[in-house]
Z-matrix of the N, CA and C atoms (Angstrom, degrees):
N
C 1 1.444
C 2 1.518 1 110.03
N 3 1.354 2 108.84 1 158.04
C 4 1.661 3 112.29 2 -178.56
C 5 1.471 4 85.79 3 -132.13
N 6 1.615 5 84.87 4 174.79
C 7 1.666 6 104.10 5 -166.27
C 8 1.081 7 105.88 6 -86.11
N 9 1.429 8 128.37 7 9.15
C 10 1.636 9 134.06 8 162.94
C 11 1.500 10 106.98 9 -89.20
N 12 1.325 11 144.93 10 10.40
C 13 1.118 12 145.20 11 -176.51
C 14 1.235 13 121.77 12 -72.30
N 15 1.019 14 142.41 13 60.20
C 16 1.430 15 142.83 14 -150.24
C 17 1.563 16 105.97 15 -79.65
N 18 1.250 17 129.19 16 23.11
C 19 1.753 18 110.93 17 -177.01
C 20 1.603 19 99.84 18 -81.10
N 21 1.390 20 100.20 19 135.05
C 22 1.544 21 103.71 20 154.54
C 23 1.355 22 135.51 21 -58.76
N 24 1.563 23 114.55 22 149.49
C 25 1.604 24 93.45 23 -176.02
C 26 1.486 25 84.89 24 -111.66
N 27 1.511 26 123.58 25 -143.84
C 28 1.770 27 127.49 26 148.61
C 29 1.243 28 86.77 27 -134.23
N 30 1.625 29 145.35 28 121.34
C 31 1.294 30 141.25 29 171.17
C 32 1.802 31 104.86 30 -69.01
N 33 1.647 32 133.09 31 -13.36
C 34 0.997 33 130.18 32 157.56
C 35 1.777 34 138.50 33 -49.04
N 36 1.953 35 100.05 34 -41.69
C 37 1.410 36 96.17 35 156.29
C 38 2.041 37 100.18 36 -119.57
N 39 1.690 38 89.62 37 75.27
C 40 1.453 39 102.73 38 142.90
C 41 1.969 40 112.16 39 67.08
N 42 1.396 41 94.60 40 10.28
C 43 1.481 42 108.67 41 -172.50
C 44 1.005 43 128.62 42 -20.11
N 45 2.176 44 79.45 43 94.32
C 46 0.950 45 138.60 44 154.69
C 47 1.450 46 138.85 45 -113.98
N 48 1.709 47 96.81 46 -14.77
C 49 1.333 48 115.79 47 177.73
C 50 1.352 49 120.29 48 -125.30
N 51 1.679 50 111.83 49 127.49
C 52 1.435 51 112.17 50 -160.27
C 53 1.272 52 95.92 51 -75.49
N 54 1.177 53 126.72 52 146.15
C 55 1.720 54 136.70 53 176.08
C 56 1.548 55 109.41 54 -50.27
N 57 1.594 56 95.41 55 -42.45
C 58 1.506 57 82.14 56 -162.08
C 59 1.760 58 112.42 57 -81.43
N 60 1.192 59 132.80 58 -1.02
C 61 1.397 60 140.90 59 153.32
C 62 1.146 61 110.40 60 -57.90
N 63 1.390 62 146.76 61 -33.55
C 64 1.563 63 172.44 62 -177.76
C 65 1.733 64 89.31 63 -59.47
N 66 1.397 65 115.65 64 -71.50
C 67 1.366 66 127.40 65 177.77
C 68 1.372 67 132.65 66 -58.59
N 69 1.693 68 122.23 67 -14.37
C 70 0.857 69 140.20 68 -171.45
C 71 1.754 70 116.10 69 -100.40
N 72 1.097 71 120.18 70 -29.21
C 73 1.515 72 161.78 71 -166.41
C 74 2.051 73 96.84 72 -71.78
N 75 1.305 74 98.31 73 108.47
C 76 1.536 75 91.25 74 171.04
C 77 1.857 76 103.61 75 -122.86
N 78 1.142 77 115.04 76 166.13
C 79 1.102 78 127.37 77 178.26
C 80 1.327 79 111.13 78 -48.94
N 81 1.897 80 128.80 79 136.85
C 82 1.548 81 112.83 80 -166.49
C 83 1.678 82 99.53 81 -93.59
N 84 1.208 83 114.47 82 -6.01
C 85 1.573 84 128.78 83 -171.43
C 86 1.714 85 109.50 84 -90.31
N 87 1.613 86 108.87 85 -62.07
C 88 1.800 87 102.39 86 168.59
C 89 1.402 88 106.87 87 -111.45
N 90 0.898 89 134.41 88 16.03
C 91 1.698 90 128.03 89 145.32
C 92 1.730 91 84.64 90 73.29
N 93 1.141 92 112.84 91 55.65
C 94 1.870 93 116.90 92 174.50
C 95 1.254 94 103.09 93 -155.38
N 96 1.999 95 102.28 94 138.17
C 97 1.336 96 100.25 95 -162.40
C 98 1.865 97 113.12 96 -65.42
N 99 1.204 98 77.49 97 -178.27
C 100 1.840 99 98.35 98 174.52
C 101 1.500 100 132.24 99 -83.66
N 102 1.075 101 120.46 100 142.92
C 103 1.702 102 98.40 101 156.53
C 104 1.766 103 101.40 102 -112.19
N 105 1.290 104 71.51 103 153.71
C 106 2.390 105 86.99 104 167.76
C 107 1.703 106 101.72 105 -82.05
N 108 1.338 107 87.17 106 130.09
C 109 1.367 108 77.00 107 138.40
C 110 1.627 109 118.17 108 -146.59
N 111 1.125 110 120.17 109 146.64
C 112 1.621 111 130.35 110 -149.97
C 113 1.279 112 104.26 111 -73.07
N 114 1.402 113 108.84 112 -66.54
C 115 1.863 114 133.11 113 179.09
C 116 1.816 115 102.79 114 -30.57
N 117 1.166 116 103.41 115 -53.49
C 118 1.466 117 110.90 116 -179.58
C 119 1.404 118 138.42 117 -97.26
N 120 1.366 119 99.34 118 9.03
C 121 1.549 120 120.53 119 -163.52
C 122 1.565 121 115.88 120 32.19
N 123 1.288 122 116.08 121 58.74
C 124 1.497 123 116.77 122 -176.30
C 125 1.723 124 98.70 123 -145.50
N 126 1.835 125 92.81 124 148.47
C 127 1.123 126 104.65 125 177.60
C 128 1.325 127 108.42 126 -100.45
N 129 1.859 128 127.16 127 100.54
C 130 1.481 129 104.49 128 -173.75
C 131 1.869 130 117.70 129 -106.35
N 132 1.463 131 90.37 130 161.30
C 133 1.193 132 112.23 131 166.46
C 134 1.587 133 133.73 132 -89.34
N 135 0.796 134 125.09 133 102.44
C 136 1.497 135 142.72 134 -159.55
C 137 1.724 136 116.90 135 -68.71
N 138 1.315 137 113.82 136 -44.39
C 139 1.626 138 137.89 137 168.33
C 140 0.995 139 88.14 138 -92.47
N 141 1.442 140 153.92 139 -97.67
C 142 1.688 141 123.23 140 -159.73
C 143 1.198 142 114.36 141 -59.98
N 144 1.366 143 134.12 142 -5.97
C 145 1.586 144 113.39 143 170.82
C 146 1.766 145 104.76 144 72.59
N 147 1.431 146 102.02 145 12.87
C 148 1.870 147 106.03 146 171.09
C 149 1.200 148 104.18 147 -92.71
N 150 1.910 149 119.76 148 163.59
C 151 1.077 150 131.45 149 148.88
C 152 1.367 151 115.86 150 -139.40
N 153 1.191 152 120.33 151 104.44
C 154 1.831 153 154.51 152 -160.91
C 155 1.529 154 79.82 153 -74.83
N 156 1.651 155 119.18 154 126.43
C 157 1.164 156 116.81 155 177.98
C 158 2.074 157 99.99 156 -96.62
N 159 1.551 158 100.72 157 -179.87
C 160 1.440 159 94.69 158 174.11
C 161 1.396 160 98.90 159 -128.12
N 162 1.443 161 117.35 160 150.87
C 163 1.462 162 103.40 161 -171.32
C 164 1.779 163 97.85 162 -154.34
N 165 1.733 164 112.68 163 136.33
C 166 0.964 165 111.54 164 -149.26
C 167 1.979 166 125.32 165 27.23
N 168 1.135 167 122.16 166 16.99
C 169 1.731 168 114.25 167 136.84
C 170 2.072 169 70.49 168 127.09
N 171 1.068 170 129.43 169 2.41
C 172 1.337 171 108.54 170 160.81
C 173 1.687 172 116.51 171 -107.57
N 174 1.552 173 80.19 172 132.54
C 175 1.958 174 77.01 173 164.01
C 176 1.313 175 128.63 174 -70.29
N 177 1.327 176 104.78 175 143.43
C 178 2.480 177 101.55 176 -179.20
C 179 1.286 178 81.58 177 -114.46
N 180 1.304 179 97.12 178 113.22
C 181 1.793 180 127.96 179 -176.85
C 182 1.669 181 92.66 180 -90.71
N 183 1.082 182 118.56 181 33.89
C 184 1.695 183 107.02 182 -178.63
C 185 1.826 184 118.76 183 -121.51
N 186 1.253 185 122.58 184 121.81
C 187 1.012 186 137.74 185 171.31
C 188 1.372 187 111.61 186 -0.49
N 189 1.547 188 97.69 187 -75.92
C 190 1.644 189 136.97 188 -166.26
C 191 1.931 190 97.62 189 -52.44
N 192 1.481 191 128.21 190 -34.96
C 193 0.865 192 129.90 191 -148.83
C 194 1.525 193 91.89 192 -118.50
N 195 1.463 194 134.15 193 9.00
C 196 1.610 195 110.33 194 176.66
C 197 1.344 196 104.29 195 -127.74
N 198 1.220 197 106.33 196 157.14
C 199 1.438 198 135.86 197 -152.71
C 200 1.523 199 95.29 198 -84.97
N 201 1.660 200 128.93 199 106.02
C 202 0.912 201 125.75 200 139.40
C 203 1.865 202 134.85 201 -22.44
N 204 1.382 203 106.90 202 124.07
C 205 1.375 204 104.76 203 -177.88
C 206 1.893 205 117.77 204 -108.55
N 207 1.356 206 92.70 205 7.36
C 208 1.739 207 91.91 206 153.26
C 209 1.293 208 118.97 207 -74.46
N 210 1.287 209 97.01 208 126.16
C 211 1.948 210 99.31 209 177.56
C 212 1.110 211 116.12 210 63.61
N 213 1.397 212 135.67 211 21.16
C 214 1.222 213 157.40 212 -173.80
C 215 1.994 214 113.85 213 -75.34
């Protein structure tokens, strides 16, 4: 990298992940975007009731791996 490198990181999830990939990212189950949320490092889903965790600054966009938000 040079000191002209301008990508953003978010030092919140561990900056590693440019924000704006964060924004781009829809649910792989209802194909509807996400919200962040910081506190929890998760990208959630609101209509599936998922929350896609982030881990070391990547999201695991996988079913199998997000935290149900019934009774949560």
């Amino acid at each position: 990298m040079t000191d002209t490198d301008t990508s953003p990181t978010d030092p919140d999830t561990g900056g590693k992940t440019d924000p704006r990939l964060l924004e781009l990212l829809i649910c792989p189950v209802t194909r509807t975007p996400l919200s962040y949320d910081r506190e929890r490092q998760e990208l959630v889903s609101k209509k599936a009731k998922l929350a896609y965790p982030i881990r070391d600054g990547l999201p695991i966009m996988l079913e199998s791996e997000a935290r149900s938000l019934d009774g949560a």
